[in-house]
C-alpha positions in Angstrom: 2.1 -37.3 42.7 5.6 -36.0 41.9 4.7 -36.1 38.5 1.7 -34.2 38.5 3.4 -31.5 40.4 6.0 -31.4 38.0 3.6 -31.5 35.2 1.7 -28.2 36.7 4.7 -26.1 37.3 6.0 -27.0 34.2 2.5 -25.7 32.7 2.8 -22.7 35.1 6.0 -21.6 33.4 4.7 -22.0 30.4 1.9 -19.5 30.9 4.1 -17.3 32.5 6.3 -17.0 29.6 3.7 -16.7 27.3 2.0 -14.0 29.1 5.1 -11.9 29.4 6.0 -12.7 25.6 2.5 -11.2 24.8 2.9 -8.2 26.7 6.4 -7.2 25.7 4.9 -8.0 21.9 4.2 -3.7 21.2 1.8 -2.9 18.8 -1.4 -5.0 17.9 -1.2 -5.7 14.3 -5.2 -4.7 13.6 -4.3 -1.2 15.7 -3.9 2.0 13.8 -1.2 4.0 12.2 0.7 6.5 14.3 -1.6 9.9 13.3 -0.9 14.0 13.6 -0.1 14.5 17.2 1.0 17.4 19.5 3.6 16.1 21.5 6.4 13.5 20.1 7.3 10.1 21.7 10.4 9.6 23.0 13.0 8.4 20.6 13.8 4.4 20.9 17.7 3.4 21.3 18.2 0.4 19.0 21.1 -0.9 18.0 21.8 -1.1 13.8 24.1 -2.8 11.7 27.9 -1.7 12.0 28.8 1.1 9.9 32.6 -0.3 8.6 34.0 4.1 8.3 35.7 5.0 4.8 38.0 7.3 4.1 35.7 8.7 1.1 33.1 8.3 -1.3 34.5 6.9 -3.8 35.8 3.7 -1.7 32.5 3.7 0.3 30.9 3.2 -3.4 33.6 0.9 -4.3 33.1 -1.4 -1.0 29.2 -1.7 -1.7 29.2 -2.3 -5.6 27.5 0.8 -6.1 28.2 2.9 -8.8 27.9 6.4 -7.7 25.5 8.8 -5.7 25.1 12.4 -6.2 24.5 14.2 -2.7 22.2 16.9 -3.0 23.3 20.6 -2.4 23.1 21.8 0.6 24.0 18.3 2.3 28.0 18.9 3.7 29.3 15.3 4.2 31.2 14.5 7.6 32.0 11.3 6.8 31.6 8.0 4.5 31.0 4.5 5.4 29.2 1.0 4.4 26.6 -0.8 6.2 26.1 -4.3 5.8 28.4 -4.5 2.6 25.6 -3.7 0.5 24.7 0.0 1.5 26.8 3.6 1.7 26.3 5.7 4.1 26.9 9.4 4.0 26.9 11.3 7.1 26.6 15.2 7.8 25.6 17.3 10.7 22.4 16.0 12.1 22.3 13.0 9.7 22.7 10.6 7.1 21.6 9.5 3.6 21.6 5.8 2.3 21.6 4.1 -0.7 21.8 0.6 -1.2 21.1 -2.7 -2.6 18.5 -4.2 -0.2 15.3 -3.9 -0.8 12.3 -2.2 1.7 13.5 0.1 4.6 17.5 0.5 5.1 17.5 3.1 8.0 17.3 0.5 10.2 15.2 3.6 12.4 12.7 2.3 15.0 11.3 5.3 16.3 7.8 6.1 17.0 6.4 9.2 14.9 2.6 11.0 15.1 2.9 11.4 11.6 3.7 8.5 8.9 2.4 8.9 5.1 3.1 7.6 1.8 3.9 10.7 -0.6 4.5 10.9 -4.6 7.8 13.0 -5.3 9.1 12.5 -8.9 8.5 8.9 -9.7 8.5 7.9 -6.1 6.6 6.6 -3.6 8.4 7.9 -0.4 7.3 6.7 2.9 8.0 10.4 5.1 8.0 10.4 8.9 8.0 12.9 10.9 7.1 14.7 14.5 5.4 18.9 14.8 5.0 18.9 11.4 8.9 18.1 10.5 9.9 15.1 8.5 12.9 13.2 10.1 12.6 10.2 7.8 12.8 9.2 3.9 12.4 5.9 2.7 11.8 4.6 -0.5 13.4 2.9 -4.0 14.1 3.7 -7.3 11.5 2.1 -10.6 13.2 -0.6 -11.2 13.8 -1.6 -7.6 17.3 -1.5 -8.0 18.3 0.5 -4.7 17.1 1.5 -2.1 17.4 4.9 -0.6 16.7 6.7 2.9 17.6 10.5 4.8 17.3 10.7 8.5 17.8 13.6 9.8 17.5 14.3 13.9 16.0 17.8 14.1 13.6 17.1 11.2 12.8 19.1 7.7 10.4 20.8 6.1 8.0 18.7 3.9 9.5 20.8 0.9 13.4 20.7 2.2 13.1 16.5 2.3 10.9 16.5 -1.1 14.8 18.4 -2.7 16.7 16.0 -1.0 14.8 13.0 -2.4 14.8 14.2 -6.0 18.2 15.1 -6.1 19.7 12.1 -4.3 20.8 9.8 -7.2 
């Protein structure tokens, strides 16, 4: 008899933690893309990788193994750092650009947006994500799948601002 109890809580717990696994799962893998939208979902808190601060560019580069970037115009660094020891990170007001050596999506962002599209800019396929018609996300990589490259910026750009950035970050 012990035994048989035993055996049924042990199969009630297992249900239970099943059933909360399933529910804490988030999005169903056959539902749809985020689409156009009117109001924005509240930005998610995740942690990401350390950023290890430099004191410029040129060591940030040198950390990572990367050669060089070219910050577009109009982009005023606030500071320099290396992710992972892989990627640089560039930071400025309200932001920061990536580029590194790991393939698919380095902006380690989570966030929810109504609007997610794949867009040709240059040679490019650049995944853009955005909320009220701003983009606050870049992500894409370079022909030869060499690096890897994303902007994030809070407040969110025009569709033409972000499509500059992209083809003058290098």
């Amino acid at each position: 008899m012990k035994r048989i109890t035993a055996l049924l809580i042990s199969l009630a717990l297992i249900i239970g933690a099943a059933s909360f696994l399933t529910s804490c799962s988030g999005r169903e893998k056959d539902q749809p893309e985020a689409t156009e939208s009117t109001s924005a979902p509240e930005p998610v808190s995740i942690p990401t990788s350390p950023v290890t601060e430099k004191a410029s560019l040129e060591e940030a580069c040198e950390a990572a193994g990367i050669e060089s970037i070219t910050i577009p115009k109009g982009i005023t660094p606030t500071g320099y750092g290396v992710v992972s020891g892989a990627i640089v990170q560039v930071n400025f007001d309200g932001g920061f650009l990536r580029k590194g050596f790991q393939s698919g999506d380095i902006s380690e962002d989570y966030n929810v947006y109504t609007r997610a599209n794949v867009k040709k800019v240059g040679d490019y396929s650049v995944t853009m994500k955005g909320n009220d018609g701003k983009i606050m996300l870049a992500v894409w990589a370079d022909m030869n799948l060499t690096y890897s490259y994303c902007i994030s910026i809070s407040d969110g750009v025009s569709e033409s601002v972000m499509r500059y950035y992209i083809i003058n970050l290098v």
